[in-house]
NUBA-69968 format. One record per residue (C-alpha): residue number from 1; residue in one letter; x, y, z. Coordinates in steps of 0.02 Angstrom, whole numbers, plus 50000, padded with zeros to 5 digits. Layout:
BEGIN
ATOM     i   aa      px      py      pz
ATOM   NUM    A       X       Y       Z
...
end
This chain:
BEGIN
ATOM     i   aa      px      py      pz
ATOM     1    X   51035   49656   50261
ATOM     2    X   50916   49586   50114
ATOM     3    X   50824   49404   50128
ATOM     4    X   50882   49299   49982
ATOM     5    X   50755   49240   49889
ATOM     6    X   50782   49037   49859
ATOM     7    X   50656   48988   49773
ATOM     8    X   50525   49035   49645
ATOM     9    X   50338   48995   49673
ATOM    10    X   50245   49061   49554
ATOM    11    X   50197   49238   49454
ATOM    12    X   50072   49353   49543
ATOM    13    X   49931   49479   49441
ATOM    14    X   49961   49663   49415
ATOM    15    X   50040   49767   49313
ATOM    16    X   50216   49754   49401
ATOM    17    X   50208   49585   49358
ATOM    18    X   50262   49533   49532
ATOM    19    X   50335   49358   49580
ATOM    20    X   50299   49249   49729
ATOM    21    X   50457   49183   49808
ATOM    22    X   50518   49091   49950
ATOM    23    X   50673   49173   50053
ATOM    24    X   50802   49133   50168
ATOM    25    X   50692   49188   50334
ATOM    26    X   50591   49059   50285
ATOM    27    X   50449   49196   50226
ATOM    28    X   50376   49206   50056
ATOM    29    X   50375   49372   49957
ATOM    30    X   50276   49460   49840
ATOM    31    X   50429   49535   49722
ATOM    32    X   50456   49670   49617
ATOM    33    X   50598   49674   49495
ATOM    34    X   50689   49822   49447
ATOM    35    X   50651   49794   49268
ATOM    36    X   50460   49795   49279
ATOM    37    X   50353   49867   49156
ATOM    38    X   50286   50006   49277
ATOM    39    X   50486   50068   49310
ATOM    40    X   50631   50052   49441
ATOM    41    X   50554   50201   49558
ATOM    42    X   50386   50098   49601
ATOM    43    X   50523   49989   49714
ATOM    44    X   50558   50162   49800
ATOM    45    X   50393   50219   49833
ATOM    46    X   50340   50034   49901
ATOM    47    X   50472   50034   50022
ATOM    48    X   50467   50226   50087
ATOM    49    X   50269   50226   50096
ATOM    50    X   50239   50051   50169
ATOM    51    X   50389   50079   50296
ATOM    52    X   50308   50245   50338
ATOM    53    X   50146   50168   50358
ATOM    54    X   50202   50058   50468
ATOM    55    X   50272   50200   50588
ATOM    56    X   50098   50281   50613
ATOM    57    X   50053   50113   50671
ATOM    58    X   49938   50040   50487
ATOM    59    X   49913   49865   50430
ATOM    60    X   50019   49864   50279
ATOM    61    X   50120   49703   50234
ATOM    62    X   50311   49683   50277
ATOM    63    X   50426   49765   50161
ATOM    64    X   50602   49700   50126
ATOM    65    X   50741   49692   50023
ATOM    66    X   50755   49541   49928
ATOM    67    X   50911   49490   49858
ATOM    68    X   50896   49379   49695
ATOM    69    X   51031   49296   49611
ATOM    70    X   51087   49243   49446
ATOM    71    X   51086   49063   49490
ATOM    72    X   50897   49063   49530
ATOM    73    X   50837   49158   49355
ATOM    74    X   50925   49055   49243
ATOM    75    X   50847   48896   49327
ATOM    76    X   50676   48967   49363
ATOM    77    X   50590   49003   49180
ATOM    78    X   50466   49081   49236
ATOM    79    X   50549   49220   49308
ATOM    80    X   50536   49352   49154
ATOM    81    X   50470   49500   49119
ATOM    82    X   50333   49526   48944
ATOM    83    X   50352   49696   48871
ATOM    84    X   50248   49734   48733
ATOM    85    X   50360   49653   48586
ATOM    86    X   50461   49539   48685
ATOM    87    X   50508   49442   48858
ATOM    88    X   50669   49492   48960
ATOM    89    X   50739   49395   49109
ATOM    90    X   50697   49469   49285
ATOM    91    X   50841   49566   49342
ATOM    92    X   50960   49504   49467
ATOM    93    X   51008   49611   49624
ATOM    94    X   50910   49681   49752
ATOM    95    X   50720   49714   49730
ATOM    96    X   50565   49736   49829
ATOM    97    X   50472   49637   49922
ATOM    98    X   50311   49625   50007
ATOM    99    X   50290   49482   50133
ATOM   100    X   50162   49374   50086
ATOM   101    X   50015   49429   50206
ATOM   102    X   49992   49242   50295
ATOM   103    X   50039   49072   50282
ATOM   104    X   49954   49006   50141
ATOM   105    X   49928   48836   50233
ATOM   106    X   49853   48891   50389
ATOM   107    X   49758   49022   50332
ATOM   108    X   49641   49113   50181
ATOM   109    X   49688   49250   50069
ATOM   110    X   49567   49358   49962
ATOM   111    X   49574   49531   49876
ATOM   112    X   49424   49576   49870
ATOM   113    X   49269   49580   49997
ATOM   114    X   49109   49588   49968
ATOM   115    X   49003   49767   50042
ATOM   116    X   48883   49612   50136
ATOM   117    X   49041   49551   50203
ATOM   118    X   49149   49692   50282
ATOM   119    X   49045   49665   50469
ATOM   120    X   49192   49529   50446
ATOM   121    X   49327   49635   50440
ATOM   122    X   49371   49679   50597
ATOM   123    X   49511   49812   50563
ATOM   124    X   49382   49906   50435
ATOM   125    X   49407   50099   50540
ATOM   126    X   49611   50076   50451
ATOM   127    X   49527   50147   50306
ATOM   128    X   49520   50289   50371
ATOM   129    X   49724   50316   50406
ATOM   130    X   49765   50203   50242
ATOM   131    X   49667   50378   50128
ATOM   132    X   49757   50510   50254
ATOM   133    X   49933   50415   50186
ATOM   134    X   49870   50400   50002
ATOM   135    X   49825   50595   50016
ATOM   136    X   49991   50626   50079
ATOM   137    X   50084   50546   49969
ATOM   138    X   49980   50563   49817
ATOM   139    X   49911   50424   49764
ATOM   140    X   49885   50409   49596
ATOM   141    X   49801   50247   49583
ATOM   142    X   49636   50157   49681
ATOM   143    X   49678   50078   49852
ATOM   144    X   49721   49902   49839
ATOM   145    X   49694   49793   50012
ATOM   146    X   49704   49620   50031
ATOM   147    X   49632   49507   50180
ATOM   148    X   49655   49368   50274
ATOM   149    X   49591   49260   50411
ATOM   150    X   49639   49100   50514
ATOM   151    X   49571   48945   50447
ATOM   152    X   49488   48910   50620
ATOM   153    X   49418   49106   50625
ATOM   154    X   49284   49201   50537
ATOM   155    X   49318   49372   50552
ATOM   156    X   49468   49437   50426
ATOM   157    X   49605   49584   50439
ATOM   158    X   49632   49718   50312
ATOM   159    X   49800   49749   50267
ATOM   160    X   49858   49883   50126
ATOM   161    X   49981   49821   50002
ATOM   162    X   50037   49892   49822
ATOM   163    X   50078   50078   49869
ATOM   164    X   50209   50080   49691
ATOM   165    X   50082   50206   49626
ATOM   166    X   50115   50353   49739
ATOM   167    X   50189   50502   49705
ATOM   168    X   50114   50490   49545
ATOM   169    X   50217   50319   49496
ATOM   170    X   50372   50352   49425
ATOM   171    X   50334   50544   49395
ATOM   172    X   50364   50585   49566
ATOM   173    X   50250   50732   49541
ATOM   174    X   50079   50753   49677
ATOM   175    X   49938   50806   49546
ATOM   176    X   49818   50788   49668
ATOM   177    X   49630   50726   49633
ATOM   178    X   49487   50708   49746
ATOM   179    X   49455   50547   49685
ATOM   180    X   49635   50466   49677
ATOM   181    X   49706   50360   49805
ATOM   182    X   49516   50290   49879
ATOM   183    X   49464   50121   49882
ATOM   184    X   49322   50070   49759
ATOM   185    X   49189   50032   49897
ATOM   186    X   49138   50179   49981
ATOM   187    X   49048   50079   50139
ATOM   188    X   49230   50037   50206
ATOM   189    X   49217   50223   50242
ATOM   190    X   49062   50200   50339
ATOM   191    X   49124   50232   50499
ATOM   192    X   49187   50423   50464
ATOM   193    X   49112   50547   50556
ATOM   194    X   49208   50678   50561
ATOM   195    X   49408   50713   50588
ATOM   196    X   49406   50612   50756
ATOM   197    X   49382   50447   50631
ATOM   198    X   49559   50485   50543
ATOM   199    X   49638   50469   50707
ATOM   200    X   49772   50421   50778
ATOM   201    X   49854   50418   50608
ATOM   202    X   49807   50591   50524
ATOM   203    X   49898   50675   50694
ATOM   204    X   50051   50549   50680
ATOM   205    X   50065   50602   50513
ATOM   206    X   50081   50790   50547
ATOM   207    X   50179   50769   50685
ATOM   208    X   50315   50652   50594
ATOM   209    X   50482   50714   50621
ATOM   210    X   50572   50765   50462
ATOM   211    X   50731   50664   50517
ATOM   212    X   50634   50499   50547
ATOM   213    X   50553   50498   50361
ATOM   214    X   50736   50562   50310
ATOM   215    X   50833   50420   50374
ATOM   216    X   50696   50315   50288
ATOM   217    X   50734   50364   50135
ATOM   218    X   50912   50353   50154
ATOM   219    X   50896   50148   50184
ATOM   220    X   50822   50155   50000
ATOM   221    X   50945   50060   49906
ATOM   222    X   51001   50201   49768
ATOM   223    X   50972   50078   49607
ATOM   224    X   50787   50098   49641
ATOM   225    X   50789   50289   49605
ATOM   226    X   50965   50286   49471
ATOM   227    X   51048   50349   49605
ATOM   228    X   50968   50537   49591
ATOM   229    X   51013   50594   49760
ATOM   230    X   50928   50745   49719
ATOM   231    X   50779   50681   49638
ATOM   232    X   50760   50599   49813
ATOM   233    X   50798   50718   49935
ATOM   234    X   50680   50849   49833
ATOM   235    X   50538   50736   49833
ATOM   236    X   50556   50712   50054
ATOM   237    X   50575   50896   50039
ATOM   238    X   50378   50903   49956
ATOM   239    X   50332   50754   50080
ATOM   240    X   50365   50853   50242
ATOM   241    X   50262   50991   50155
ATOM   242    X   50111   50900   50140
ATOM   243    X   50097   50832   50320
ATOM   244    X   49993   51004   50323
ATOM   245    X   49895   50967   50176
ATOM   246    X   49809   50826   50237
ATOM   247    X   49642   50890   50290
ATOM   248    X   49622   51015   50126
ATOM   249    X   49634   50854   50017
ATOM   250    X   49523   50743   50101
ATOM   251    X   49401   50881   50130
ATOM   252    X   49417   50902   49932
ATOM   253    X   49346   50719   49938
ATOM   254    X   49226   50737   50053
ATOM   255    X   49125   50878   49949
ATOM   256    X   49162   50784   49791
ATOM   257    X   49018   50702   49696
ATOM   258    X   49060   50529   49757
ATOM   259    X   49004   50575   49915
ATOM   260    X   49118   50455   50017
ATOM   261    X   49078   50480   50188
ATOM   262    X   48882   50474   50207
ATOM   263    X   48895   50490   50398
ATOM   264    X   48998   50643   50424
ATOM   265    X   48932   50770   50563
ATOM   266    X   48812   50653   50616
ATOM   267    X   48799   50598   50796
ATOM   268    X   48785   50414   50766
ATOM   269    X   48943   50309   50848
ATOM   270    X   49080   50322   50735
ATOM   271    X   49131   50124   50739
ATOM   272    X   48997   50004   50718
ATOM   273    X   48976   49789   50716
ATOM   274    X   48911   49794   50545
ATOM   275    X   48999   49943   50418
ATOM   276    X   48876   49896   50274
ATOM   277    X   48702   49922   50390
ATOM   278    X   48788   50092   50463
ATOM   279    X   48825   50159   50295
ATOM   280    X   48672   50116   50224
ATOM   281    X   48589   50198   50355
ATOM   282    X   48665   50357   50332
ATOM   283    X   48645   50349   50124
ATOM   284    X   48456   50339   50147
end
């Protein structure tokens, strides 16, 4: 059953233009409305790709179905949509949302981290799984992760959020790119060695049974893809596909100009205190 969303916080950045509401469970939610600028599908492919995520056991933040009501637009003004000529209300009905990574009162949320920062991050080998599920499912847009810590910690947890961009957006379509779906610094990547570093995930991912990402999909509600059964079921028809394209796609990265993994093949330890010192030593 969705959340209801019961009241509105305050608008988020992006090109969704997302909204940050409070809900029923007593969680607050990044939403996205079916009427965004980037169109309905991007709710689909947030909630298949984040829920499958979170089977092969990644970081990503809590999906949900958010139910907003009529009530709660017309008495929240900010919640609209600009388009390039004009603003619309948000749509009512059920949309997407993300839960909202930590408690903004107990603890701090950035999204971004700098290269002399990531010894801090102490999930930073997740990389590593998060680009085996952005090859899989085509990514057609940069990596976004945000992170957080405990106001009485110091070291901070990844966690992968925005996935509306795969299979190619709203195309549905995998024109696959070396360089598509990666995150902008390559030291988070420092720790790849070899295939071992994509693991457990890359392995979950070829061995995920068909039925399990079916029955996924099926808990889609069917507004967020115009109800095009087939549309759907063809594109989990390509998905199962691909489990066994994996490697050929990140090894298409790994020979690509960008040279993202400085430390493959050697025999240095694959996982390291400080990321930023390891892949520094290997780019010399």
């Amino acid at each position: 059953m969705p959340v209801a969303a019961i009241q509105h916080i305050r608008r988020m950045r992006g090109g969704a233009q997302a909204h940050l509401m409070r809900c029923s469970d007593n969680n607050y939610y990044v939403v996205k409305f079916q009427n965004n600028p980037q169109g309905t599908r991007i709710l689909a492919n947030e909630m298949l790709v984040t829920r499958l995520a979170q089977r092969i056991g990644l970081p990503v933040a809590t999906p949900e179905v958010v139910e907003v009501d009529d009530w709660l637009i017309e008495h929240a003004p900010d919640l609209h949509i600009q388009l390039a000529h004009n603003t619309v209300k948000c749509t009512h009905g059920r949309q997407f949302g993300s839960r909202y990574i930590a408690d903004p009162l107990l603890a701090r949320v950035i999204d971004y981290m700098p290269a002399e920062m990531l010894d801090r991050v102490r999930n930073v080998e997740a990389f590593a799984g998060m680009l085996a599920v952005d090859k899989w499912t085509g990514n057609a847009d940069g990596r976004q992760a945000a992170f957080w810590r405990k106001n009485s910690e110091r070291k901070y947890t990844a966690v992968f959020i925005d996935q509306g961009y795969c299979f190619n957006a709203g195309e549905w379509s995998f024109p696959d790119h070396p360089l598509r779906g990666i995150y902008s610094r390559n030291e988070v990547y420092a720790s790849i060695c070899g295939w071992e570093s994509f693991e457990p995930w890359l392995s979950k991912i070829e061995a995920f049974p068909p039925d399990q990402i079916r029955a996924i999909a099926h808990d889609i509600p069917e507004e967020w893809y115009g109800r095009d059964q087939d549309a759907l079921d063809g594109l989990i028809d390509q998905l199962i596909v691909r489990r066994q394209l994996i490697q050929g796609l990140i090894e298409m990265l790994r020979v690509s100009t960008r040279r993202p993994f400085p430390c493959w093949g050697t025999p240095m330890k694959c996982r390291s205190s400080d990321e930023t010192v390891l892949w520094r030593q290997c780019r010399a």
